[in-house]
N, C-alpha and C positions, 0 to 999 in steps of 0.2 A: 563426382561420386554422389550418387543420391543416397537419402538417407530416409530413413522408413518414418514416416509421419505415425504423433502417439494418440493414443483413444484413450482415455478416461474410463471408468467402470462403468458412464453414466451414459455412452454415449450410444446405445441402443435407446433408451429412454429418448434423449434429442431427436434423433433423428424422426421417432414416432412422433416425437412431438411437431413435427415438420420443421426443425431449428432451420436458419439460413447457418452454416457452417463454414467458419475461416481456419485457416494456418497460423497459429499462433506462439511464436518460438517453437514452433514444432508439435504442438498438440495443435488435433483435429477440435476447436471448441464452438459452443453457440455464437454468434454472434449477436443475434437476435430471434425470439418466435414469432411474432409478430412486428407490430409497432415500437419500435425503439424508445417514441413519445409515451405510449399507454406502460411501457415496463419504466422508465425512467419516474412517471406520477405514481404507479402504483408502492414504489418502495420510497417515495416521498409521502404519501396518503395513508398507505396500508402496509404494504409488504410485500416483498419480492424474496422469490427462490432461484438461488445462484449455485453453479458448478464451477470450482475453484479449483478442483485437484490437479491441476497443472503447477500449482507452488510448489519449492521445494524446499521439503524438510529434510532438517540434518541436524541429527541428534548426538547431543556433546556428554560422555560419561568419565566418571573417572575419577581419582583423588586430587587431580589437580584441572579438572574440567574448568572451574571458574577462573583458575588464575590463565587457563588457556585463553578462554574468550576475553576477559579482561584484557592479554597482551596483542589479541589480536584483532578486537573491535576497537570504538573509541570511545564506546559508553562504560560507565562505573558497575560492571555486572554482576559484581558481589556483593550490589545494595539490593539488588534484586530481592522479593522477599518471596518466598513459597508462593506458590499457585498465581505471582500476577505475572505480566508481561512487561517487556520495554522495545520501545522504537528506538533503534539504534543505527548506526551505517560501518560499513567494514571499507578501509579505505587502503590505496596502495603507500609505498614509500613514501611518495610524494605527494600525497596527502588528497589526492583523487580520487570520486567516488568509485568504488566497486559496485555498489549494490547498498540498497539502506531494506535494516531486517528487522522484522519484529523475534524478538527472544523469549522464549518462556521456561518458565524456571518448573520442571514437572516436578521433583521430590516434593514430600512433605514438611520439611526441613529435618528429618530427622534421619542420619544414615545417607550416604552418598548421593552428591548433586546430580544432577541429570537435569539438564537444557534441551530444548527443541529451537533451531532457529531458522526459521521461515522464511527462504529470500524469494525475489523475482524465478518466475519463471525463465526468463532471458539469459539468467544471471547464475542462478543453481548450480552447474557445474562449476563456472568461475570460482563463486561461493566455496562450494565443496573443494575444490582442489587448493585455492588459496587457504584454509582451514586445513588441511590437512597437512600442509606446508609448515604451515607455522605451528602444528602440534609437538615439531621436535623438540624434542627435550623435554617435554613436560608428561606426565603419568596418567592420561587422559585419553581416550577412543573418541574420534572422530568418523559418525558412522551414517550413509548416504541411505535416508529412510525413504524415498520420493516413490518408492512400490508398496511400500506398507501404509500408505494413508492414503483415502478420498477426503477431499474437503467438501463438506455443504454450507453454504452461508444462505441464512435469512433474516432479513433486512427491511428495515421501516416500524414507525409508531406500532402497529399490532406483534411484531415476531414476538415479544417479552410471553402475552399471552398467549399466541399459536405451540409456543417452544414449554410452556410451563404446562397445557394441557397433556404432553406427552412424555412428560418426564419429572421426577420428586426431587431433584437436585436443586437447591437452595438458589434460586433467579436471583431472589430477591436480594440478597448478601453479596451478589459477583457483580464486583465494582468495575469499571470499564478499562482494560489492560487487566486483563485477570481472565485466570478461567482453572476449572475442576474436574476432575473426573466427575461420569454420571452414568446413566443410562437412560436413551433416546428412544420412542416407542421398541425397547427390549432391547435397542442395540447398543455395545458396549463406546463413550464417546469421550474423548477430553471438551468441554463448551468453553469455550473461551468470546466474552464480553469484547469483541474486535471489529472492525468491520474499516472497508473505504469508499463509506458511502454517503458520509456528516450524519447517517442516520444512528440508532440505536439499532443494536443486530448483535447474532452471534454465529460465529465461526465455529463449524462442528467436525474434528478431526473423527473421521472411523476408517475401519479396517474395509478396502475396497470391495472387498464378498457383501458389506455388509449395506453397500450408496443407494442401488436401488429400492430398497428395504423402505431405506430413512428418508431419501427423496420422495415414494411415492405416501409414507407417513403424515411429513411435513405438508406437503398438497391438499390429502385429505382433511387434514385438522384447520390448516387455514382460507378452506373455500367460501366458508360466509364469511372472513372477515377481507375478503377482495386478495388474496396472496397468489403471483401468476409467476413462472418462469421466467425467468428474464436473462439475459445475455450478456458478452461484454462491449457491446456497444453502448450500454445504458450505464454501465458500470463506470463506463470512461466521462460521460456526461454528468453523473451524480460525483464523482470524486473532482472534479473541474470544479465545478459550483460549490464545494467543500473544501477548495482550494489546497489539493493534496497534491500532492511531489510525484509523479510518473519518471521512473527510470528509463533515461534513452530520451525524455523529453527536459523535466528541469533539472535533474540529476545525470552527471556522467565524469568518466575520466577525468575533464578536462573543465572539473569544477572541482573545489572543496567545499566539506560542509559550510564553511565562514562564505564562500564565494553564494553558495546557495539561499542565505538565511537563515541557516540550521548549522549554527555553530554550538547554539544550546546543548546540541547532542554530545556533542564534545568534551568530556571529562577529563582533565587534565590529570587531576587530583582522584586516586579511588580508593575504595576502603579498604584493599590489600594492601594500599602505603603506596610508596614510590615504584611505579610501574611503568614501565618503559614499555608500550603500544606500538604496533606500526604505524608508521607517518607522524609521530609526536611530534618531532623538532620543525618538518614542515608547517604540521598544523599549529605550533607556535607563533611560525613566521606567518601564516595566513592570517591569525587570531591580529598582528601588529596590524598587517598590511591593513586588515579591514580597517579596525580601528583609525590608522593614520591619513587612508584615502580609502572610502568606501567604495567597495565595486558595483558593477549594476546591480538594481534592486530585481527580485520579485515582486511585480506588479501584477493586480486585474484592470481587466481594459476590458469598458463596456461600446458596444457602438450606439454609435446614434441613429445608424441606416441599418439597412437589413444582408449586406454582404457581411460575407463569416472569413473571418481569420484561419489560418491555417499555421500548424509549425512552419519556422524557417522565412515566414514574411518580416519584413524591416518593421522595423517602430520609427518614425518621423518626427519632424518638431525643426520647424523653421528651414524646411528642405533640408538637412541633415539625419542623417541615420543615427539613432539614441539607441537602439536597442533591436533585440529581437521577439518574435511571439515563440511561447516554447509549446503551446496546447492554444485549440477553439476548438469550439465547436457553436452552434444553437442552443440557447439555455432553454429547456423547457421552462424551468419553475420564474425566471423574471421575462422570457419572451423576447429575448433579445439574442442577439449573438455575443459570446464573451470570452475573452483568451489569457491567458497567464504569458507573462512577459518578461526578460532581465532589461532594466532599463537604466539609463543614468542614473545616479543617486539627483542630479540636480531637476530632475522631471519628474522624479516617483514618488512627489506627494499627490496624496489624493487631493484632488478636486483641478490639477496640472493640468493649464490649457492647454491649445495648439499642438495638442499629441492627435497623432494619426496613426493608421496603419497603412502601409503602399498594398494595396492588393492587385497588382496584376494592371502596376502604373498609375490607379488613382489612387491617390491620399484620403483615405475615408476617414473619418472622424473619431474619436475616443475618448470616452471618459477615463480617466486613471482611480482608480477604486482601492482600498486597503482590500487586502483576503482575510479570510473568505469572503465571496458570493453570495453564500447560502449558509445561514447557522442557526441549525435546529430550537425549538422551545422547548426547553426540559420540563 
């Protein structure tokens, strides 16, 4: 059965723009406009202009909205405070990833809660239907916004200033996991302080009549300061080097937060008291297992040659398989090739000789690195 591939509000824009264009869970997206390298430096340098509207929003209301996602995430979501955000993950029974979300808390705090939360692309309906699931019983509307919002993200050292010339919404004040209502050269926007890219940037939720608008806005305003289009191929190179979690790559089913390194997220304790979550009594038992026998780490693995790792290649060490690479690529900003990896605990310190990667039967060399890669200078 085929299934009708989706377009963005933005995607007459792309195309003129000559984008090379992929299938991406189902949206027709950029991939790239050019150089993959020249967009990868310019929103490490300057700035880059991203189309994101392929995430999916799902907006939680209601008198019992918080105690909703509270039972059904695993973060503490009634510590949430007005206008900022949380990185969170929604997990199954069994304590497996779904999906990890950013949540944002939209009221003012005053008069009924209302949440926005942002999963994968990939993952969205999962998301959405799991959420909807687990609303029974509680006095809260779970409700699939993924047509009423365009995302624009601009990204790198200059967006603060590109983004402040076209709108009077307090920059300065919006701490990073945070964002406001505003208005963006005239268009109505929530700005939220977000981004996955180790850079400073903001995430710009508007009404899809209104992307073209704000896209060709943004453009104009940051053309002296080097700001160019840029794709998701660039996007997947700067969050690697910022050593960020890709779902389907170091996130999935067949991991827990604790299995991942990201057990932090994990609130056992929340400020509605004793809440009973899906997956708690699992993610108990993962919280012991970690603690009693560590599982593989998350590792970076730098090479020392110029072949590139790929997902799915073996991690080595004494002719033995230690592990797996979960993401590589070519780092533009250290000039190397570099991959994220689950590796033994007894190998994933850094500076851990005799690691290799098998790529395609030879054992090429590796340094073992802490993450991130790449971490910006405030």
């Amino acid at each position: 059965m085929s299934t009708t591939i989706r377009r963005t509000a933005l995607d007459a824009v792309h195309r003129a723009l000559g984008a090379t264009m992929t299938d991406f869970a189902g949206w027709d997206m950029p991939l790239r406009y050019a150089s993959e390298r020249d967009e990868h430096q310019a929103v490490r340098t300057r700035a880059g202009l991203f189309d994101l509207s392929h995430m999916g929003e799902i907006t939680v209301t209601g008198p019992q909205a918080v105690e909703l996602l509270d039972f059904a995430l695993v973060g503490n979501i009634s510590s949430i405070g007005a206008g900022r955000a949380r990185y969170t993950m929604i997990c199954r029974e069994d304590g497996g990833i779904l999906d990890d979300l950013i949540v944002y808390r939209l009221d003012s705090g005053e008069g009924p809660r209302e949440y926005m939360v942002v999963a994968n692309a990939s993952n969205a309906q999962t998301v959405l239907d799991a959420l909807t699931e687990r609303a029974a019983g509680f006095d809260a509307e779970v409700r699939d916004d993924r047509e009423a919002y365009a995302l624009l993200a601009v990204q790198g050292p200059e967006s603060p200033g590109i983004l402040a010339s076209l709108t009077d919404a307090d920059l300065d004040g919006l701490k990073y996991y945070a964002g406001l209502p505003g208005t963006v050269a005239g268009v109505p926007a929530l700005i939220a302080r977000t981004g996955y890219t180790g850079e400073d940037g903001f995430e710009l939720f508007v009404e899809p009549q209104h992307a073209e608008k704000l896209w060709q806005a943004l453009t104009e305003a940051g053309a002296d300061q080097g700001l160019i289009p840029c794709g998701l191929s660039c996007r997947d190179t700067l969050r690697l080097e910022a050593g960020m979690p890709l779902y389907g790559h170091e996130l999935s089913t067949a991991l827990t937060p604790f299995d991942a390194g990201l057990g932090r997220v994990v609130k056992f304790e929340k400020k509605s008291g004793e809440v009973p979550f899906v997956g708690r009594e699992s993610l108990l038992a993962a919280a012991d297992r970690a603690e009693q026998d560590p599982p593989r780490r998350l590792v970076g693995l730098i090479a020392e040659g110029r072949r590139v790792p790929r997902a799915g290649y073996p991690v080595v060490a004494d002719g033995k398989v230690i592990g797996e690479v979960t993401s590589g690529a070519p780092s533009p900003t250290l000039g190397k090739p570099i991959a994220m990896a689950y590796v033994d605990a007894a190998h994933a310190e850094p500076g851990t000789s005799g690691v290799g990667v098998d790529i395609r039967g030879s054992h090429e060399p590796y340094e073992v690195v802490a993450l991130p890669f790449y971490k910006r200078q405030k």
